[in-house]
Residue, then its C-alpha position, 0 to 999 in steps of 0.5 A: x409894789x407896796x410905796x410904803x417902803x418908801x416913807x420910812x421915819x428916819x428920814x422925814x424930809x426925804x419921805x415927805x419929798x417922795x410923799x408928794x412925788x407920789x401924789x403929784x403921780x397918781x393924781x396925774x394919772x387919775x386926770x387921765x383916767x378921768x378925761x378918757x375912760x371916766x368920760x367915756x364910761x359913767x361907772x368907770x366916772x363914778x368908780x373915779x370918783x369914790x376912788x380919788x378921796x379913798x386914796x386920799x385916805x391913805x395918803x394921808x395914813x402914809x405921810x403920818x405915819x413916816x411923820x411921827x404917827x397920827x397922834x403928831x399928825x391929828x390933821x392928817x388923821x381928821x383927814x383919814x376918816x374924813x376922806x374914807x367918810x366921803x368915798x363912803x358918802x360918795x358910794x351912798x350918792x351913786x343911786x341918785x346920780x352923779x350930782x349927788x356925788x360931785x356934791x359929797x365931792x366938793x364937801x369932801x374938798x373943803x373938809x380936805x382943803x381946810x385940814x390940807x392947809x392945818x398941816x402946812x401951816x403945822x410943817x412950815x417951820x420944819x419943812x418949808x415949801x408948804x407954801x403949795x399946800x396952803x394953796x392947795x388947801x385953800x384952793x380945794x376949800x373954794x373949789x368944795x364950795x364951787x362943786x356943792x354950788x354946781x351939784x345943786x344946779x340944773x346941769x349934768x354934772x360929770x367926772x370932767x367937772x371935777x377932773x381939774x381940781x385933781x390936775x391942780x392938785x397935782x400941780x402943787x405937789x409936784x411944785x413942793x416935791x422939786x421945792x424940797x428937791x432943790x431944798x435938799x440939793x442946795x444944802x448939800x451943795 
């Protein structure tokens, strides 16, 4: 089932709410997936792994493209390349281990974290309840540093060293997701 039917032009504050409805879902599941069969599988982890800035990829390629394309969305379209760079990076790290990856990881995360937060700021006027992905944004650029810190120590890293930063993550979609519900229900209202 393709969602991105979904995300049509015409009704960006719609979309923009099933946007991170979506998100909110997929990174829900990915925890999931993380802590269970990630933890339990080192391969199964390290498919996770790449898989999580792969999707961000696309997620940002969806949302700009039901909010004017990327050339209205620069932020997002940095954020396309620079996530489809990290799965890349991430896929070239796998032979040296899981350290390594979490290490492109937590660069991924700040580069993210930083263009996640230019476009909050850029949708706060238009949109509101971009307070949660300031936050985010913020957030994933102290989380990146943290991972970057921690790959480089003694410690095995794992999948569950970074399985909470998708938990946060897709705390505050959810959180902007019912923010526009409410939004929208209050102005129908």
């Amino acid at each position: 089932m393709s969602h991105t039917h979904a995300l049509t032009v015409g009704e960006p504050a719609s979309a923009l709410r099933q946007y991170y409805f979506l998100r909110a879902g997929v990174a829900a599941v990915w925890v999931i997936a993380a802590f269970t069969v990630g933890s339990a599988s080192p391969a199964i982890g390290a498919g996770l792994l790449i898989s999580y800035p792969a999707w961000d990829a696309v997620a940002n390629g969806l949302d700009a493209r039901s909010n004017g394309g990327f050339r209205a969305n620069p932020s997002q379209a940095m954020n396309v390349a620079i996530s489809l760079l990290a799965a890349l990076g991430m896929i070239g790290a796998l032979p040296v281990g899981i350290n390594a990856m979490i290490g492109v990881f937590g660069v991924w995360a700040v580069l993210a974290g930083l263009l996640q937060l230019i476009t909050g700021v850029r949708r706060w006027g238009g949109y509101g309840a971009q307070w949660a992905m300031i936050l985010s944004g913020a957030q994933s650029v102290l989380a990146g540093v943290f991972f970057v810190l921690q790959a480089q120590g003694p410690a095995a890293l794992s999948i569950a060293s970074v399985a909470g930063y998708a938990g946060f993550g897709a705390f505050y979609f959810l959180v902007s997701a019912l923010w526009l519900t409410f939004r929208s229900g209050k102005r129908a209202a």
